[in-house]
N, C-alpha and C positions, 0 to 999 in steps of 0.2 A: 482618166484620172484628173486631169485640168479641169475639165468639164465641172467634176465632183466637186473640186478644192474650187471654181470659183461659186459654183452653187453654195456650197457651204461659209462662203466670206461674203457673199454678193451684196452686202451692207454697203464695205468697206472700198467700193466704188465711189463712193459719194464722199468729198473733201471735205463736207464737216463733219458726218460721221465717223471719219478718221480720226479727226481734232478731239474726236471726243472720246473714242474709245481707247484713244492712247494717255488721254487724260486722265478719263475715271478711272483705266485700269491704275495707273502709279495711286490716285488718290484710296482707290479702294483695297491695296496695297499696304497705305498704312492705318486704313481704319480696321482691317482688321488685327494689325500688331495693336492697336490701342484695345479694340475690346478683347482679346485674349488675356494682355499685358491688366485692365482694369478688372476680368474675374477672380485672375491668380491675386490680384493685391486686396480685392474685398475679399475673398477665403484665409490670408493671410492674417487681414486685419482682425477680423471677428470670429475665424472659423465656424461659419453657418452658413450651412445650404438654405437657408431660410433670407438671410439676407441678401443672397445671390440673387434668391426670385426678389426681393422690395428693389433692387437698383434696376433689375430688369421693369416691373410693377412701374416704377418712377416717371421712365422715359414713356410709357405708354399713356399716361394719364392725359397728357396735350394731346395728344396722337384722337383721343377721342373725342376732347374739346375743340379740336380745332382743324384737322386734317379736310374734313366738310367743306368748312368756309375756306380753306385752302386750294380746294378746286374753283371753288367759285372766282378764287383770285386768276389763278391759272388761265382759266377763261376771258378773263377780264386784261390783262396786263402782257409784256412782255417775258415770253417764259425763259428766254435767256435771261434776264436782266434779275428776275426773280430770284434763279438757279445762284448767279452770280452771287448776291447777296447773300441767299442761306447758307452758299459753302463759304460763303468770309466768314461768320457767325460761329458754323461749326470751328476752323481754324482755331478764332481766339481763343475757344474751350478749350481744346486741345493743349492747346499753352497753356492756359488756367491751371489745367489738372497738372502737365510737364512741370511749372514751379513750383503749386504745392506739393509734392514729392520730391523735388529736389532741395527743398528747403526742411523737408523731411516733417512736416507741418501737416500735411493728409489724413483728414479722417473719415471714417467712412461716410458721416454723414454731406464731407463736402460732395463725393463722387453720388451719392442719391441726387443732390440738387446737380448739378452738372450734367448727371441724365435726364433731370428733369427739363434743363434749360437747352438741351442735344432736341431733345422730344418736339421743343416749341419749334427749332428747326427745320425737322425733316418734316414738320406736318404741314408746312408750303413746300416746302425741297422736293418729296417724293411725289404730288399729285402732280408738280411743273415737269419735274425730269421723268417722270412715265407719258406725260402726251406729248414732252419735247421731244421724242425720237421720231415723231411723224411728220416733224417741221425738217428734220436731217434728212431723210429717206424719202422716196414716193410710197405709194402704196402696198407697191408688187414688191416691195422690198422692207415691208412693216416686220410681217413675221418671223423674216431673215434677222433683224436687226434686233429683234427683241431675243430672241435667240442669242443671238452673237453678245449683247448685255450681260446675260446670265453666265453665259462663256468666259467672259471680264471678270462676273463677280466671284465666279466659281476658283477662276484661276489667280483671284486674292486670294482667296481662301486656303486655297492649298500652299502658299508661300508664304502668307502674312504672318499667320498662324505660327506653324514650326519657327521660323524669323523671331517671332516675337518669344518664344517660351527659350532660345538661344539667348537672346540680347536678355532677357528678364532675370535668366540665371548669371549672367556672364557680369551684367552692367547694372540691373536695377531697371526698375517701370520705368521711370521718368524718359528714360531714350527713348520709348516706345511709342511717348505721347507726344514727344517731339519729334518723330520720324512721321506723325500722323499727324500735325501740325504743319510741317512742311510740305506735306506731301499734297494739301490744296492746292497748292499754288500750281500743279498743273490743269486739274480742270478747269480754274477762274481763266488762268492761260490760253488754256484751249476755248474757252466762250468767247473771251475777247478777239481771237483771231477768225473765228467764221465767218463767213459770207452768206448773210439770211435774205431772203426776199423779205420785201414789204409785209408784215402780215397785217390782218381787215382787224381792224380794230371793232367791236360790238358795239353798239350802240348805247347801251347801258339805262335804258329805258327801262327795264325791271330794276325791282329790287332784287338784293340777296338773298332774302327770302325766298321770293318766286323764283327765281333760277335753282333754288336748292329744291324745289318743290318740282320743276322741271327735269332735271336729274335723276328723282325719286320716282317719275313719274315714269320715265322711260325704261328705266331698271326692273318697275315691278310690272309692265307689259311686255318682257323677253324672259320668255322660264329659264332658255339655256342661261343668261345672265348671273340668275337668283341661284341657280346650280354651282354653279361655277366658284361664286362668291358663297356662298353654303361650305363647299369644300377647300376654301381656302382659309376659313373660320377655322376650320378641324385641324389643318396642315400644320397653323401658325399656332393655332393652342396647345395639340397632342402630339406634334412631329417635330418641329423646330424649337420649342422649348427644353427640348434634351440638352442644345445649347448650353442652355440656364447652369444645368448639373453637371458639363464637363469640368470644373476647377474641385468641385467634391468628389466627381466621381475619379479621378487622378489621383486622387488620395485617398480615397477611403476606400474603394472599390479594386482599383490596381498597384495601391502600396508605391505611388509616386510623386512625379513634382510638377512644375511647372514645363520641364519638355515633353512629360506625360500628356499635359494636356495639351500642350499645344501639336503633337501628332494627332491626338483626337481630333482636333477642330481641322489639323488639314485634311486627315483621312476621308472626313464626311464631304468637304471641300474638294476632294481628290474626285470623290462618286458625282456629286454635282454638276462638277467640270466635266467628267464625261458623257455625262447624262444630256448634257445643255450641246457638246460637241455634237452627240450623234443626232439631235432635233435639228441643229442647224445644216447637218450632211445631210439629210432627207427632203429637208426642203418642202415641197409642194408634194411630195408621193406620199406624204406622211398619214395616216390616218388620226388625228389628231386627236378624239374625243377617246377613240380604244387605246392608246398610248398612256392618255391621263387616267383612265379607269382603272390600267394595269399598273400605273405606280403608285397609286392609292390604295394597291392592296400590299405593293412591295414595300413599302416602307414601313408600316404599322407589324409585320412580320418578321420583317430583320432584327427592327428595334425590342420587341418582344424576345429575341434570340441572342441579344446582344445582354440582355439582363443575366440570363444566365453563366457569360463568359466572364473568366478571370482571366485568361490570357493575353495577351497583347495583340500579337498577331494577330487572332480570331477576331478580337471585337474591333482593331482598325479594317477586316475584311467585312464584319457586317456592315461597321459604321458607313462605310466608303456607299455598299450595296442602301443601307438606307436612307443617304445622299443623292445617288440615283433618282431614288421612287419620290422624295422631296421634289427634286427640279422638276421630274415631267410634270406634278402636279399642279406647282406654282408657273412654272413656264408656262405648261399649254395650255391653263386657264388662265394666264397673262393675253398670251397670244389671240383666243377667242374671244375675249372680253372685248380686248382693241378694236379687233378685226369686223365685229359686229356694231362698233358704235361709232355715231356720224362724229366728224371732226366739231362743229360746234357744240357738243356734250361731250366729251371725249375729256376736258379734264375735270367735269364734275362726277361725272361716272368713274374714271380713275381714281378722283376723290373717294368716293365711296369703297371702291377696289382696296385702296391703300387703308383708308379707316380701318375697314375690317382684317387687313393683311396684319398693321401694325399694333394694329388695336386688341387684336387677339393674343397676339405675344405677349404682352406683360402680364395679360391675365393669365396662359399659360404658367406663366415663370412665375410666376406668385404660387400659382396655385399646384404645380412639380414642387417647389420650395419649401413650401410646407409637408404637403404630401412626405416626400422625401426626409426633411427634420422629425416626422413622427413613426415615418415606417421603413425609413431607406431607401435609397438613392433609386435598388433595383425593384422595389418594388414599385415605385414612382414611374419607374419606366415600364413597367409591366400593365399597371391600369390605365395608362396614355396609350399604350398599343394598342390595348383591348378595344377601347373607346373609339376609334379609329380607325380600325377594322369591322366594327359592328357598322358605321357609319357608312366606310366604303361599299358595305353589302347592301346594305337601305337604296343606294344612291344605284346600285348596279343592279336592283330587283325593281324599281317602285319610278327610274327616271333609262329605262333603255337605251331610249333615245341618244342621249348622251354617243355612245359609241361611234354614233354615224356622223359628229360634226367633224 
């Protein structure tokens, strides 16, 4: 049993890794109180599932213009110092949005721009903090640690959430965005106190260009790569855009409110968390590519069965189940991606990873949004299953191989 429990933490040997997973966990803490807290107030404001998808729509537009040359940076710069920077930026937003609500001044069009100005963010933020955990860890302890990540993000999810749909009814948003305003100040925290080696600075003898041409180059000579990333397109358009519809579907769908939704978000949160646990209990016995195969057909399944529920119970037991099939698909094509690419492309190729991780969500959520505004919420969720399923089968008749990474 020790054995187990340190295989399953074996990150959390390493003192910056600590610094950090005790940090993102509080930070990611309260970014999830903030976007639960920010759907219930744009359904509030405008009552449209259609605007739900344009704030989502919003924050993904940079993510497409810029996430790229964000790797580029990543490789170029120090990724602590980067990280540091993007989470102050988010912070001040946070606050941004916290006053105007508490000034009662908020409209919807300010929280579009706010996502938009989140978006310019996380599109340095996300390619620097996915190839920073290889700078925390050695090797043998990459796809422990990216694991254990998911485990943090998951286990916001299941507390931020319900958190946040309490404080929403109780207090109003604005506490929400100011618990997630505060709540940086431990990751900057935790960067400032690590202890890094020297890292090789690159020479910088290419342009950005050719290093982005470099990147591209390497992606489309590894199939598993192009797989990988193929299926993470479909995850983040047809899986995790359900996201987008829980503040409509809280209401129109289950006759509730704001703690409606915010048990949804943690319910699926709840499945993730477990999901992300039991990949990091296995460790190295895992069979990593039949894991991903198999929750690329569970999620698109559940989600399809979850349309048909009115109940509550029922559809936080699917939801949880199609949370699940979400994390192995996103985690252990995290994990292979990593694990397959050299440290000097590693954040322009995460680059690319995240473009499409990020970049596909708004489109999603755009396009559930409408979907949903013309034909309802369940049926929105009914033709994203479908899609998603057909896809899963293409990839498990036409790329076998897949199973044996």
């Amino acid at each position: 049993m020790d054995e187990d429990r340190r295989g399953t933490f074996a990150a959390l040997r390493h003192p910056n890794y600590r610094l950090w997973f005790i940090g993102q966990l509080i930070s990611l803490f309260g970014t999830w109180m903030q976007t639960t807290a920010q759907g219930f107030l744009i359904f509030e404001l405008t009552h449209s599932p259609a605007y739900l998808g344009l704030v989502g729509f919003a924050s993904g537009v940079p993510t497409w213009l810029l996430t790229l040359y964000g790797g580029v940076v990543a490789d170029r710069v120090p990724r602590r110092k980067l990280i540091a920077i993007t989470q102050s930026c988010m912070m001040v937003l946070a606050f941004v949005l916290a006053a105007l609500t508490f000034l009662r001044i908020v409209e919807p069009w300010h929280v579009v721009v706010l996502a938009s100005l989140l978006g310019i963010a996380n599109s340095f933020d996300a390619p620097a903090r996915q190839s920073f955990v290889s700078e925390m860890v050695g090797p043998e302890d990459l796809t422990n640690a990216i694991a254990l990540n998911s485990t943090m993000f998951q286990a916001a999810t299941v507390l931020g959430p319900a958190m946040a749909g309490i404080t929403y009814a109780l207090f109003g948003p604005g506490w929400c965005f100011i618990v997630n305003g505060v709540s940086f100040v431990a990751v900057i925290a935790a960067l400032l106190a690590m202890r890094l080696p020297p890292r090789v600075r690159p020479s910088g003898t290419t342009s950005v260009l050719e290093e982005l041409r470099e990147g591209t180059r390497y992606i489309r000579s590894q199939p598993t790569i192009r797989v990988l990333i193929s299926m993470i397109a479909v995850s983040s358009m047809f899986g995790l855009s359900f996201g987008t519809l829980i503040p409509a579907w809280s209401v129109n769908v289950l006759g509730g409110g704001a703690e409606i939704s915010g048990l949804l978000f943690s319910a699926r949160g709840t499945g993730a968390l477990l999901g992300a646990l039991a990949i990091a209990s296995l460790g190295r016995r895992i069979m990593r590519g039949r894991l991903l195969v198999a929750g690329s057909f569970l999620y698109p399944v559940l989600l399809f069965a979850l349309a048909f529920s009115r109940w509550l119970p029922a559809s936080l037991l699917l939801l949880a189940g199609a949370g699940v099939g979400t994390i192995l698909v996103n985690n252990l094509s995290n994990a292979l991606v990593q694990t397959s690419t050299p440290d000097r492309l590693r954040g322009r190729v995460m680059g690319a990873y995240t473009w499409i991780f990020f970049g596909f969500m708004p489109l999603g959520a755009l396009w559930s949004g409408l979907v949903a505004a013309r034909l309802g919420e369940p049926a929105a969720v009914m033709i994203n299953a479908s899609i998603a399923f057909i896809f899963a089968l293409a990839i498990r008749i036409f790329y076998p191989g897949l199973t044996q990474e």
